[in-house]
N, C-alpha and C positions, 0 to 999 in steps of 0.2 A: 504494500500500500504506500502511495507517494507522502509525503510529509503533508503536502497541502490539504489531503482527502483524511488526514487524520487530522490536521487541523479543524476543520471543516467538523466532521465527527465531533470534535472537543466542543465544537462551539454549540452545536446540540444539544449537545448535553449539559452544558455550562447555564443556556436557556433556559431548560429544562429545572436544573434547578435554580435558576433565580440568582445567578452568581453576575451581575450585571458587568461589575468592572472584569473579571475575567473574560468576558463574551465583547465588552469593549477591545482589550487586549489584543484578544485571539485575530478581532476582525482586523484587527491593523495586521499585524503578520501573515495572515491571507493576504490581505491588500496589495502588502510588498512583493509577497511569492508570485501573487497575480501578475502583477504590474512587471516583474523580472521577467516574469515569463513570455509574456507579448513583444516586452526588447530582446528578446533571443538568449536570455541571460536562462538556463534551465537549471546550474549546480544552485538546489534547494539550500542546503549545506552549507554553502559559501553566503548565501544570503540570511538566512538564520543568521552564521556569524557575525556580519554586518550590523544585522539589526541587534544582534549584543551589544555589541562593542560600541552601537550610538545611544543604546538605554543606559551602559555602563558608563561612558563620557557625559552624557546629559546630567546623570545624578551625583558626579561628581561636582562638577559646574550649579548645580542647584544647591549643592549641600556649602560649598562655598558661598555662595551667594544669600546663604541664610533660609535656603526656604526649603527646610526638613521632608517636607510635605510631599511637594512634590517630586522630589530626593528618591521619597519611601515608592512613590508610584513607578517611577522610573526601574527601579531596583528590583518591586515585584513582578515587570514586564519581563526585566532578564533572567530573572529566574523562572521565569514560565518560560521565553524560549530556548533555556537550559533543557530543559524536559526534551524536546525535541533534540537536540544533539547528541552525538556519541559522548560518551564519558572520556572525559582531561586523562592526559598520560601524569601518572604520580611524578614527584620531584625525584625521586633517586632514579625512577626510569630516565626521566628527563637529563640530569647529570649527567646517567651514564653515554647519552647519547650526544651530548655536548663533549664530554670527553675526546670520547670516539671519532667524534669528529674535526677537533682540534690535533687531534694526533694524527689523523687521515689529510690534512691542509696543512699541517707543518705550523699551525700559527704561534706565533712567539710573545704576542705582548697585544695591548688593544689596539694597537695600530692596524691589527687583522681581526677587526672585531666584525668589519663590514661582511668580510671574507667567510666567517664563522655561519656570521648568522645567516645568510641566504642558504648555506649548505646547512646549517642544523633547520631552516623552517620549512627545506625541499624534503627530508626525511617525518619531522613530526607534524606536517601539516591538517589542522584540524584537529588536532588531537593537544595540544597544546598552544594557548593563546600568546600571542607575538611578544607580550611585557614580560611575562613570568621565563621566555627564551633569554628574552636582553639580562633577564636580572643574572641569568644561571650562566652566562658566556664573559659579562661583565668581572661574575665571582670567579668564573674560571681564568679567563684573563688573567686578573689582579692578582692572582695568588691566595683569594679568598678562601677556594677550596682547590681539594689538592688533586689532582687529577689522575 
């Protein structure tokens, strides 16, 4: 079943019971899947992420700006289209494969951090979100943790 037809599904049900701001939610990320899809854009996936990572930036930006409120709305939008994504690769996974591939590129210092990181996000794509890569290649870099 495609992402969207289980969204769809969710939203049913969400109706069904009466769960208003979720059925709000839901309809946005159809919207988006929709809207991807008519411009030729079909990885569901890729768009999910997207649509995290601008609930996640918005509630940032909100929560700085003082307004908690909408902070919390933003935050329970990504964690609903969490629900739809495969599950994040762990940090020691993540490590190991930051290692692996500082060893595999020869890099020596963060002056090859550029270098790292295209080749660690070509390997854990989707499976680990872009910040938590920079934090774990930065630590590797720097001598933070030991490779």
């Amino acid at each position: 079943m495609a992402i969207v037809d289980q969204l769809q599904d969710d939203v049913k049900t969400a109706m069904k019971a009466r769960e208003t701001e979720k059925v709000q939610a839901l309809r946005l990320i159809v919207a988006e899947l929709q809207r991807a899809s008519k411009d030729g854009n079909d990885d569901e996936l890729a768009i999910l992420r997207t649509a995290r990572k601008k609930r996640v930036e918005a509630a940032k930006a909100f929560r700085d700006g003082g307004r908690d409120d909408a902070a919390a709305q933003e935050e329970a939008e990504a964690a609903l289209i969490d629900q739809y994504l495969p599950a994040q690769m762990d940090d020691d996974a993540l490590d190991a494969v930051v290692a692996s591939t500082i060893e595999e590129t020869g890099a020596a210092g963060m002056s090859d951090m550029g270098k790292v990181m295209g080749a660690v996000m070509g390997k854990v794509k989707g499976e680990a979100d872009g910040n938590r890569v920079q934090a774990s290649v930065k630590a590797h870099l720097s001598g933070e943790k030991n490779a």
